[in-house]
Each structure stands twice: as structure tokens, then as C-alpha cells.
VMD Tcl script that draws the C-alpha trace (Angstrom):
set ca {
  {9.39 19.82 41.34}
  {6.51 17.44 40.59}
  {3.55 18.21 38.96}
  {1.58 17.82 41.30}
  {3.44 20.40 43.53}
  {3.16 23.29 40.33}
  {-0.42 23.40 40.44}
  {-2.39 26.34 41.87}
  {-3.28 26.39 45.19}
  {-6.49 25.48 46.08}
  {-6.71 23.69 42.50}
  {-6.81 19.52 43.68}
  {-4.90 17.33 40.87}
  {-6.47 15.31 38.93}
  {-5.14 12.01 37.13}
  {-5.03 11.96 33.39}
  {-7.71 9.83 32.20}
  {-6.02 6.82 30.00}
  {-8.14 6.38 26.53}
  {-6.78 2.92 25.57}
  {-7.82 3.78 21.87}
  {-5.97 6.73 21.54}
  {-3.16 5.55 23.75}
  {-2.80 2.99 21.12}
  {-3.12 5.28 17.92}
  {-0.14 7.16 19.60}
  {2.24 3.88 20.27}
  {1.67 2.75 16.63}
  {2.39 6.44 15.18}
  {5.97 6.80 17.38}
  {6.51 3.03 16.28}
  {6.01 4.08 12.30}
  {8.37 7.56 13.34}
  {10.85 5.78 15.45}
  {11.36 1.99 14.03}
  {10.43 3.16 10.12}
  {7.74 0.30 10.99}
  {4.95 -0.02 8.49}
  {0.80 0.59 10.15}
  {-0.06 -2.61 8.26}
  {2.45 -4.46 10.12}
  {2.60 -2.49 13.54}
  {-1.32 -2.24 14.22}
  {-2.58 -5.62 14.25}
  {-0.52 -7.11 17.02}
  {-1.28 -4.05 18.87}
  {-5.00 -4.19 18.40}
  {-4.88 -7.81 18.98}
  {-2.79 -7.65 22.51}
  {-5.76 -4.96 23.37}
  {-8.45 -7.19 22.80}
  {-7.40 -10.09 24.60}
  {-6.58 -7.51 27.62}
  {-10.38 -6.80 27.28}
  {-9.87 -2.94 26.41}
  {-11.17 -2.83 22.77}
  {-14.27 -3.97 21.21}
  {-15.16 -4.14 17.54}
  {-15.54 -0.06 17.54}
  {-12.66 0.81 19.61}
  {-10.59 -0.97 17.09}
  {-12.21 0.95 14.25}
  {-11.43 3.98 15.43}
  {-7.81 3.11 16.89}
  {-7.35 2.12 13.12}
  {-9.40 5.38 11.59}
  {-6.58 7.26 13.96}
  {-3.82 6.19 12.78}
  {-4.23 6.03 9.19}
  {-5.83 8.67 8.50}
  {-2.98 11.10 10.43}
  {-0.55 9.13 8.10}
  {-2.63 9.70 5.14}
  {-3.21 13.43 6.09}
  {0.28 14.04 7.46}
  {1.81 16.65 4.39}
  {-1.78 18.56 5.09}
  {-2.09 18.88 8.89}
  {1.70 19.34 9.30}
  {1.01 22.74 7.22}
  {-1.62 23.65 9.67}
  {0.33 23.03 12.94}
  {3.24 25.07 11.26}
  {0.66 27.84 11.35}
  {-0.15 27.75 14.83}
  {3.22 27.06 16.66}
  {5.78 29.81 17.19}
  {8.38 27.40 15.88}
  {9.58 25.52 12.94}
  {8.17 22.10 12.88}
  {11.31 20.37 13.12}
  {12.07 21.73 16.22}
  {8.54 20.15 18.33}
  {9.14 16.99 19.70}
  {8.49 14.20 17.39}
  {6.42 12.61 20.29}
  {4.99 16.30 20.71}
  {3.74 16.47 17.16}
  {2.59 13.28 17.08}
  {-0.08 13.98 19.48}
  {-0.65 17.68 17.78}
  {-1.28 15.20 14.75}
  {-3.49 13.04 16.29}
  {-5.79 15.79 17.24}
  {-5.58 17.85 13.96}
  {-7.15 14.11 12.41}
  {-9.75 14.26 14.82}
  {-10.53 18.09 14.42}
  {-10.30 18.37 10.75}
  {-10.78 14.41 9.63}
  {-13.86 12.82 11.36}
  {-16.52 14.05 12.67}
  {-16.01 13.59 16.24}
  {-17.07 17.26 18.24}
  {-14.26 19.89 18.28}
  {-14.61 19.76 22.40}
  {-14.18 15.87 22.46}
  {-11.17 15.86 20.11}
  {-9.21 18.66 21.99}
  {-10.34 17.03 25.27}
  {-9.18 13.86 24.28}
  {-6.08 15.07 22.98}
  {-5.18 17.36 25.79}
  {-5.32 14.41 27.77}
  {-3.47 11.85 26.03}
  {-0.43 14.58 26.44}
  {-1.11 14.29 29.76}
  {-0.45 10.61 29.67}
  {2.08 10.34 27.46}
  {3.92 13.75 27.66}
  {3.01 15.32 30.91}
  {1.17 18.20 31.99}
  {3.76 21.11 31.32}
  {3.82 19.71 27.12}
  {-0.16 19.10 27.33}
  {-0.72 22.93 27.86}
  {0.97 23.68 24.46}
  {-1.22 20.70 23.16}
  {-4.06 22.69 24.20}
  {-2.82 26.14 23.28}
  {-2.34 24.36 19.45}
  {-5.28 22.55 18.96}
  {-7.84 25.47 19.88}
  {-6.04 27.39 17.42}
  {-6.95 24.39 15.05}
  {-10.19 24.16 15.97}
  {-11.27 27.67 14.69}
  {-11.71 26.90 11.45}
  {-12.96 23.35 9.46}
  {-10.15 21.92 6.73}
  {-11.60 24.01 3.94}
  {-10.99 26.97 5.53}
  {-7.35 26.02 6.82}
  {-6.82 24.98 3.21}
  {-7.76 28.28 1.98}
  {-4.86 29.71 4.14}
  {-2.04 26.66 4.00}
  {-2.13 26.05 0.41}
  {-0.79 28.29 -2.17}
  {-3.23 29.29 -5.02}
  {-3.10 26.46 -7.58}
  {-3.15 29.00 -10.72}
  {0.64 30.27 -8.53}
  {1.85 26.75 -8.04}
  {-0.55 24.16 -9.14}
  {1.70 21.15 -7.80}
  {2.44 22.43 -4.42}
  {-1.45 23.44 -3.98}
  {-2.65 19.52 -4.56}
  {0.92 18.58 -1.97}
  {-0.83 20.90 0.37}
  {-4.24 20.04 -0.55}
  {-4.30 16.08 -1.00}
  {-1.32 15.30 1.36}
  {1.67 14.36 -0.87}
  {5.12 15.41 -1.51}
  {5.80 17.75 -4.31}
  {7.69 15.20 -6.21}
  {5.54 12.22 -6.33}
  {2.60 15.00 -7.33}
  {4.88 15.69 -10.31}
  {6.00 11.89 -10.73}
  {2.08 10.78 -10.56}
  {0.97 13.84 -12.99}
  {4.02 12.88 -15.64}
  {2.68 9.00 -15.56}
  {-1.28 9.79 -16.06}
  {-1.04 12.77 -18.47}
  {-3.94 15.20 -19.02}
  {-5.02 18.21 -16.53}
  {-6.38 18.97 -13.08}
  {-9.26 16.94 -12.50}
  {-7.70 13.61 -12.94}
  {-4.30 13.97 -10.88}
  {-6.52 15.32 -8.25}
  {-8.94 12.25 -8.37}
  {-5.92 10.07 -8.22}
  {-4.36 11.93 -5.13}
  {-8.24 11.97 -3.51}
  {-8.18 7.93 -4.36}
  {-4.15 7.96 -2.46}
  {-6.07 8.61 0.28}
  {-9.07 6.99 0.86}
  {-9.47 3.94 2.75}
  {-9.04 0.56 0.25}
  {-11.19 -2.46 0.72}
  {-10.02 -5.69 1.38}
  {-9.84 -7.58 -1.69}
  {-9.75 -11.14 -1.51}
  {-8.35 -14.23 -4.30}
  {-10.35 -17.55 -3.92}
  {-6.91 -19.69 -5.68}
  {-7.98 -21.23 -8.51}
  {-8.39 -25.66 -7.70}
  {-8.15 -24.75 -4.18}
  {-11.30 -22.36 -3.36}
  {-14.66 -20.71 -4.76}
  {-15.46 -17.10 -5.21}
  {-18.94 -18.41 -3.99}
  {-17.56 -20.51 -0.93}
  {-15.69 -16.61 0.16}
  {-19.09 -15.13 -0.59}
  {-21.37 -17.34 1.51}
  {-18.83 -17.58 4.12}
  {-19.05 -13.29 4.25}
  {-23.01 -13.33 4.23}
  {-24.79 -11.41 1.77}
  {-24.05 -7.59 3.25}
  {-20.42 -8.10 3.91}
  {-19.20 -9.80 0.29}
  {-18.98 -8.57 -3.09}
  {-17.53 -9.99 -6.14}
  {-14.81 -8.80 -7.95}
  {-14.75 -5.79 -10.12}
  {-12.47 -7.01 -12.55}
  {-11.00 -10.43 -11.39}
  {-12.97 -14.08 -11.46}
  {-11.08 -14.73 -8.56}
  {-12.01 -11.79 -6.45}
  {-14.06 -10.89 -3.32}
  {-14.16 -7.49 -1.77}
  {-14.87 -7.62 1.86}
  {-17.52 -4.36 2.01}
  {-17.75 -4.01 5.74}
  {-14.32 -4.88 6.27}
  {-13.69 -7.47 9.35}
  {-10.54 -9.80 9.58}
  {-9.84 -11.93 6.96}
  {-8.03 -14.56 8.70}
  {-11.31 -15.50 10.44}
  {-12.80 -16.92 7.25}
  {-11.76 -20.75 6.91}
  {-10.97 -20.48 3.24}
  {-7.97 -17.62 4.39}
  {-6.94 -19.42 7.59}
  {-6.46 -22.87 5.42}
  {-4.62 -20.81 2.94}
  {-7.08 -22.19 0.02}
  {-7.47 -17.75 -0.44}
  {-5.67 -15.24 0.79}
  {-5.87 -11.34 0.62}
  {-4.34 -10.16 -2.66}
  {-5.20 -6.89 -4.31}
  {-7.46 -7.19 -7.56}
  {-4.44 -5.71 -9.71}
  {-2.44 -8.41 -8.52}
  {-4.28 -10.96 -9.43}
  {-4.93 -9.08 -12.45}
  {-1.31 -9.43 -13.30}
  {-1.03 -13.16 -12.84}
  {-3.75 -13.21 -14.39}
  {-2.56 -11.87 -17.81}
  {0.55 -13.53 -17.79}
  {-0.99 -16.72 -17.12}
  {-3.28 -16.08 -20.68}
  {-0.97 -14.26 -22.50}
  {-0.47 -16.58 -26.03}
  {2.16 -19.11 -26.00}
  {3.13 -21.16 -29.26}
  {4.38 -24.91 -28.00}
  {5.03 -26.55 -24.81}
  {3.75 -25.06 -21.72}
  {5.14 -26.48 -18.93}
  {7.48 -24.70 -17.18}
  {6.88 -21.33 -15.23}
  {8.98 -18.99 -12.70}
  {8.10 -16.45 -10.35}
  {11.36 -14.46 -10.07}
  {10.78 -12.05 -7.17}
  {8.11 -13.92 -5.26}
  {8.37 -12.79 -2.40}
  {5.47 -12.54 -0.04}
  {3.62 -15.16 -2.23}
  {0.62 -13.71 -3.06}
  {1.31 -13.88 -7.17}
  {3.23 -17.24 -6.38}
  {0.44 -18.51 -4.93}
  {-2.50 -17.57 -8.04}
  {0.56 -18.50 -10.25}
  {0.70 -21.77 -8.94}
  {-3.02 -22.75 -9.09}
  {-3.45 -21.24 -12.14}
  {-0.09 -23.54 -13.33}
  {-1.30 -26.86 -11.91}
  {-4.71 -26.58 -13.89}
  {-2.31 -26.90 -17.21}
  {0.05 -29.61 -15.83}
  {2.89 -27.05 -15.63}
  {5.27 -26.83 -12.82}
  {5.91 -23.18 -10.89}
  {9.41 -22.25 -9.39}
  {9.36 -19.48 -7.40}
  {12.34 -17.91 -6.39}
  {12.68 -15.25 -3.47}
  {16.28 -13.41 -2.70}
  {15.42 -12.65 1.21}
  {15.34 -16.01 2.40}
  {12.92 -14.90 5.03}
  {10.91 -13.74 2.67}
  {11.16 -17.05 0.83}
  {9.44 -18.68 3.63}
  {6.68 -16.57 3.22}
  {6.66 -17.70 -0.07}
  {6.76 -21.44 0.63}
  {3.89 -20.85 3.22}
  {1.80 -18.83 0.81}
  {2.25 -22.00 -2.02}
  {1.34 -24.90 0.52}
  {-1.10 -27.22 -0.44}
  {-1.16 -26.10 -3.93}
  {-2.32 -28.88 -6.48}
  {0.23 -28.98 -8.44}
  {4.26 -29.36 -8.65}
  {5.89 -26.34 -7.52}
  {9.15 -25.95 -5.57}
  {10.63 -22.27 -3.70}
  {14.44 -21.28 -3.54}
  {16.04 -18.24 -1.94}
  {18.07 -16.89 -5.16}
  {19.21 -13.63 -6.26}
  {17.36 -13.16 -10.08}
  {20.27 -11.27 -11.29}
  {22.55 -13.88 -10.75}
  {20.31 -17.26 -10.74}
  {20.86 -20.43 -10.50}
  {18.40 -21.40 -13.49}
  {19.74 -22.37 -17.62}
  {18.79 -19.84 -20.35}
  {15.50 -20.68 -22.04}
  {14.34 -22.82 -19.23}
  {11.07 -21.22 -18.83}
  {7.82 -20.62 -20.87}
  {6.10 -18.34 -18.54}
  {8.36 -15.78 -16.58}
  {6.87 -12.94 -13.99}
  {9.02 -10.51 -12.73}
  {7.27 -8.39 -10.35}
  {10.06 -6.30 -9.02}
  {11.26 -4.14 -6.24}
  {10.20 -0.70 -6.52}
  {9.17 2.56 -4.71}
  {5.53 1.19 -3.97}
  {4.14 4.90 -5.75}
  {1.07 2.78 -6.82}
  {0.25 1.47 -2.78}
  {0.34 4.66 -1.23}
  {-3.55 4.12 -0.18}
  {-2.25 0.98 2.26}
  {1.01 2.20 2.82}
  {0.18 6.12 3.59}
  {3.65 6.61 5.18}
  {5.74 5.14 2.59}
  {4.77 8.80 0.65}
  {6.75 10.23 3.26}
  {10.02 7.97 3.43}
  {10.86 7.91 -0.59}
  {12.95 10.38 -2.14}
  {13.64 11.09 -5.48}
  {17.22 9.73 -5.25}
  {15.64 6.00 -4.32}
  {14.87 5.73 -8.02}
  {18.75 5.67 -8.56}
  {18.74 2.99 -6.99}
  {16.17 0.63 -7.64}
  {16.48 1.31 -11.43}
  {20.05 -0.34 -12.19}
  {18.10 -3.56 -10.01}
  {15.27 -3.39 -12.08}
  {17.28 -3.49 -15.57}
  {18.81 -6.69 -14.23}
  {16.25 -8.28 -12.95}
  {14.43 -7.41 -16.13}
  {17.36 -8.70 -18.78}
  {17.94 -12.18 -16.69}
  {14.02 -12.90 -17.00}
  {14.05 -12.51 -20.55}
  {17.64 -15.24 -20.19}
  {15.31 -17.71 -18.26}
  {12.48 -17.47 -21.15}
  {12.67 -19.68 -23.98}
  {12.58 -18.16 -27.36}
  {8.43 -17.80 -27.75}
  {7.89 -17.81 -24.40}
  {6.71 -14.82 -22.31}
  {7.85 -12.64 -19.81}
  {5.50 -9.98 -17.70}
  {7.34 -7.49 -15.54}
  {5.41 -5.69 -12.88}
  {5.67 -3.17 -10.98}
  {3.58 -1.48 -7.92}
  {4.68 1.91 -9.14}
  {3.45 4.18 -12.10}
  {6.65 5.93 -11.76}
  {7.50 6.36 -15.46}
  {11.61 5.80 -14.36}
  {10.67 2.49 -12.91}
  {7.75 1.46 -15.79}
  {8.52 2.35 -19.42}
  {11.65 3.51 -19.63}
  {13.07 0.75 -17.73}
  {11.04 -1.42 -20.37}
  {12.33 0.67 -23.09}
  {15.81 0.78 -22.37}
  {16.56 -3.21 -21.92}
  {14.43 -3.62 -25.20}
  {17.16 -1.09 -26.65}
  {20.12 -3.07 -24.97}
  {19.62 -6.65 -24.60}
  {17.07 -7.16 -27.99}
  {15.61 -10.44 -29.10}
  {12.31 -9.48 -27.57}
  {9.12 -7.39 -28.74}
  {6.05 -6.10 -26.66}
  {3.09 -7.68 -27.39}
  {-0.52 -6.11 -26.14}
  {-1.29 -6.94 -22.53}
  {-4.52 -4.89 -22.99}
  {-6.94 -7.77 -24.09}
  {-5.70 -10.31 -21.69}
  {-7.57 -7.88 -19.20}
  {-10.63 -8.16 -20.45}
  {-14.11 -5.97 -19.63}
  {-11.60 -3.63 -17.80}
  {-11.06 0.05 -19.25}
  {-8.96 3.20 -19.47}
  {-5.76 1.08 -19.47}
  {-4.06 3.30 -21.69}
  {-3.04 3.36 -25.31}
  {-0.70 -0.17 -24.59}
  {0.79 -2.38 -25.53}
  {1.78 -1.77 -22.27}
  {-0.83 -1.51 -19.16}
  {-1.44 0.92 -16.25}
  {-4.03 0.47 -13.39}
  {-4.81 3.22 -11.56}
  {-6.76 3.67 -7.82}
  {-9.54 6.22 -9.16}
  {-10.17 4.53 -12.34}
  {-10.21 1.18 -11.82}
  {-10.22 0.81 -7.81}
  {-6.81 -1.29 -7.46}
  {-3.03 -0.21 -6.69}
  {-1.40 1.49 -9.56}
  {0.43 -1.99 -10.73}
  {1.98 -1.34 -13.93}
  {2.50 -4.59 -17.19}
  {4.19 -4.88 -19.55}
  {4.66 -8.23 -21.64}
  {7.60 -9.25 -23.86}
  {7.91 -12.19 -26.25}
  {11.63 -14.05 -26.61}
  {11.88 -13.64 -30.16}
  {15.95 -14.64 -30.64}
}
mol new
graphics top color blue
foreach p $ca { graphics top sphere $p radius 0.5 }
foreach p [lrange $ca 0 end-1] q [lrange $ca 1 end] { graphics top cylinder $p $q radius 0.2 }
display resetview
């Protein structure tokens, strides 16, 4: 029986009205469910196909973006409210169902668009996407939502904190139990601060961007962003933040690859490495997991104002080409190879400079990667830490004895930070920490070293973690 043909009598049908923005929102949330596809890499061809169909303008794609992360973001928090007001355990709604329910809880509880507009909006992007019979439930769901704001559905999701203080701030701040617990081991110190990191988690980053050393002018990135829109770096000499946002590819100095967009604890990173002290030749440096090419890229301009030559080596060789794209037109010698760095292809001692930024959970780039919160596990750790280890003890092979080696992380997970650190110190030896806190300079609360830890509330970058080890044998 069609729909049509189940409606009351006397009651004319009426088309579902489509709402390209929200249509959208909904295709990149099933593609992030359904594929394991990443926002970041899922909503800009969307929003790009839209505007050169003529649907979106500047604002639509503001709030198609708004939609969808923020329901990532929020997901742990409004998935405990819709469990309150469905007669049903979660798992058992439609992922395409809840998707929608999810959508709408964002707009009722998240922004401040009108409680009518959101569940009229809502109700009929089920109609769209779902049908009538599922957009009923929709309805039934969200008016049940909008009764009360998010403070008051917090006061009846979340269990007291003084009961179960890290399942309050999962409920609360929208994160698993176990990276609350992971996050709260690697800061230390009470309530106020692992909820001001969890508040950061989820609050919308700017746009940082690198001006590459040789190649490209904090001040050229400035002018070229007009005096509202541009702001220097907090901590870097080679960042811009973008403060109204926009796309950075528009910008010549991006599009010519003379900047690119590179988070300020990246390039604080590089940075550090780049400076740490160095007794004899410096001429040789190696980027052992370079993949995209952002650090590759700083490394390399930073390397061809000493004379020294950059290798930067990439396992994925896809991800090697991003590399060699990201490193084009640098000034100075550099060359990119698709090698694994736990078996390379390199001498021992062939390097003075070695970064090894390596594969990790991504804990510390939760605030551009919202759903990655809700795809690790506990278990991953297992895995990435024997990798880590290796990719750790072959970087301090490639050094020469004096030279340095910085190994990075984007994760404060203690598992994947000190200990790691700690136990190929133990194991391989011939090495020693030295103090990576004064080759950050003017930039505080990094911790009590020698290592360093960045953190989004305190210092307004990803939580990258350094540590930096000196061949000695």
C-alpha cells in the first residue's frame, strides 16, 4: 500500500519538502556510519558538488558543516537522551533512523535554531529520506526532546559526578569512559581541568595556517586574509589563524603550496627538532613517517635554510605522494621514498636530525576528528604500541651518535607517550632525554619535561606530545 493511499480521508498528501542542507548533513553522517569515512574528508566534496549545483551559498554551507560536526562531537551525549525517549534499546533503531533522531537532538539541544523549526525540519527530512511511516516516530522522539534544554536533560542522563565522576563528564562532555580515564591519567590534577580539556574536545578549532619558511610570509598570509579574517600565531613564527574561517585553498600562497594548513603544534614540533642543539655537522635530516607532508614540508624549508638535505620517507606509498606533493618546490635538496621505518633502507648513523612522528590513536585530534572518539578501543593501543617501539628504536639506528631524534605523537595517551619513551630508553640504551621545553619558547604549562605535552584548553593546539633523545653510544 503506498503512502499516499494510508492517509486519512479527506487529508490531501503533501510532498516532503527537500532541505538540501540538511539532506546533505544526513548523506555525510550515514557516509561516516557506513564507509568509517572521516567528516574532514567526506564533507568538502559534498559541499563543493552542492555549490556548483547552485543549492548552497556561503551560509548553507555553514550550517550543513555546524550539522554534522557538531552531532559527531555531541554523539555519546544525545545518544543518552534518545535512549530516554524511545521504547527500545538504541541498537535496535535504524542506524539511518537514529541518524536523523541525531540530527535533530543537535539542532534542539546544540544551536539555537527554534524548537518548532528543528522538529519541523527534522520530521521532514524523515520524510525524504525514511518515509512517512519512520517520520512519525521522528516526530513522536523529538517532541519528547524538545521539553527540556541540554541542562536539564543532563540533569536526568548523567549520573551524579560525586557517584561516578568519569561516566558523568562521558555523559556530560560526549566521550567514552575510557578515553575520559586515559585523558585524566595523562593531565593529572582534579575536576576542573579534565573538564576544560573535554569542553576544548569539542569546540570548533580554527584553521591554523604555516607560511614555509624561504617559500612564504606570515605577512603575505595576513594581507592576503584582510585585517578581520587573519591573526598571527599564538605560539609559532610561522603561523596564521584564519578567525572567520573560509577555504584555505583560495589563498594563492596555499594553492601554490608556498603554505599549507598545519596545526600550530605541528609546526611546533618541527619546530623544536629543527633547534634542538647539535654538536658537528648538520647536514643530513629524515622524516621517518611523513606521511601527509605537512612536517615534511616545514622540515624541509627549515633544512634548506642550513644547506642540509631532508629525506622523507612514507610506508603507504599513496601516502608518499602526498608527501612528494606537499615538498614540491621546496628550496632545497630533498628526495621522498615509500619505506617501511622498521625495516629501512637507510645505514646506521646516517642522520643528524631524525623526526619520528608516529602512528597513533589520534586522542590529541579529537576536536577535528569528533568521530574517531567513537571508533578507538582500548585494545587499539595493543596494537599500535609494539609499532611505535620499532619505529622508535630504528630512528635512534638512523641518528648519528650526537645527533637528535624527536618522536611525536598526536596522542597524550600515556601507553603511546612516555612509557613507550621509557621503555626503548630501558631496552635499546645509548640515548638520554634532553629538555624539549626551551626549544618552545614564550609557550607555558608544558609540564615538568624533559619531555613536552600540548594540550587543546591550555595552549589552543592538538594534544601533540615530544620527546627528544640524544645518540650518546
Amino acid at each position: 500500500m503506498s503512502e499516499q493511499s494510508r492517509r486519512r480521508p479527506g487529508k490531501p498528501y503533501r510532498r516532503p519538502k527537500k532541505d538540501p542542507v540538511r539532506i546533505l548533513a544526513f548523506e555525510a553522517l550515514r557516509a561516516v556510519d557506513e564507509r568509517d569515512a572521516y567528516a574532514n574528508l567526506v564533507l568538502p566534496p559534498l559541499l563543493k558538488k552542492a555549490r556548483e549545483k547552485g543549492d548552497f551559498d556561503g551560509r548553507d554551507a555553514a550550517l550543513a558543516t555546524e550539522l554534522v560536526y557538531g552531532t559527531l562531537r555531541r554523539q555519546g551525549t544525545y545518544d543518552a537522551v534518545i535512549a530516554a525517549c524511545v521504547d527500545r534499546p538504541l541498537r535496535e533503531v535504524d542506524p539511518p533512523v537514529l541518524d536523523v533522531l541525531s540530527l535533530g537532538a543537535h539542532q534542539l539541544l546544540g544551536t539555537r535554531i527554534p524548537s518548532h523549526a528543528a522538529v519541523s525540519a527534522s520530521v521532514e527530512l524523515a520524510r525524504v529520506v525514511l518515509g512517512d511511516g519512520r517520520a512519525k516516530f521522528v516526530n513522536a522522539v523529538l517532541r519528547k526532546i524538545a521539553a527540556d534544554d541540554l541542562d536539564g536533560w543532563l540533569e536526568k542522563v548523567a549520573p551524579p559526578y560525586d557517584e561516578d565522576p568519569e561516566d558523568h563528564l562521558s555523559v556530560v562532555h560526549s566521550h567514552p569512559r575510557w578515553v575520559v580515564s586515559a585523558l585524566w591519567d595523562a593531565l593529572g590534577g582534579g575536576r576542573a581541568g579534565i573538564e576544560d580539556l573535554l569542553e576544548a574536545d569539542n569546540e570548533r578549532p580554527e584553521v591554523t595556517l604555516v607560511a614555509r619558511p624561504g617559500r612564504a610570509t606570515t605577512d603575505e598570509l595576513l594581507d592576503a586574509l584582510g585585517e578581520e579574517s587573519g591573526l598571527p600565531g599564538r605560539w609559532s613564527p610561522y603561523a596564521v589563524r584564519m578567525a572567520e574561517g573560509g577555504e584555505p585553498g583560495a589563498l594563492a600562497p596555499v594553492a601554490e603550496g608556498r603554505a599549507g594548513v598545519q596545526d600550530e603544534g605541528s609546526q611546533l614540533v618541527a619546530i623544536a627538532l629543527a633547534n634542538a642543539p647539535l654538536e658537528g655537522r648538520d647536514e643530513r635530516w629524515l622524516d621517518g613517517c611523513a606521511g601527509p607532508g605537512g612536517k615534511a614540508a616545514l622540515l624541509g624549508a627549515l633544512a634548506a635554510r642550513r644547506g642540509a638535505a631532508l629525506l622523507a620517507s612514507e610506508k603507504q606509498p599513496h601516502r608518499a605522494g602526498l608527501v612528494a606533493k606537499a615538498l614540491a618546490g621546496n628550496p632545497g635538496p630533498y628526495q621522498v621514498i615509500a619505506a617501511d621505518g622498521t625495516r629501512p633502507p637507510w645505514r646506521e648513523g646516517s642522520f643528524d636530525r631524525v623526526l619520528m612522528d608516529v602512528p597513533c590513536s589520534g586522542l590529541g585530534a579529537l576536536r577535528r576528528r569528533p568521530e574517531a572518539r567513537w571508533r578507538r578501543r582500548p585494545e587499539d593501543l595493543e596494537g599500535f604500541g609494539p609499532l611505535q617501539r620499532g619505529l622508535l628504536t630504528e630512528a635512534l639506528r638512523a641518528v648519528r651518535v650526537g645527533g637528535v631524534v624527536g618522536y611525536a605523537t598526536c596522542s597524550p595517551h600515556l601507553a603511546e607517550t612516555r612509557v613507550v619513551v621509557d621503555d626503548v630508553l630501558k631496552r635499546v640504551g645509548g640515548a638520554e632525554l634532553i629538555d624539549a621545553r626551551p626549544l618552545m619558547p614564550g609557550v607555558a604549562g608544558l609540564g615538568e619535561g624533559p619531555d613536552v605535552q600540548l594540550w587543546p584548553h591550555l595552549h589552543g593546539t592538538d594534544a601533540m606530545y615530544l620527546a627528544l633523545l640524544r645518540r650518546t653510544a
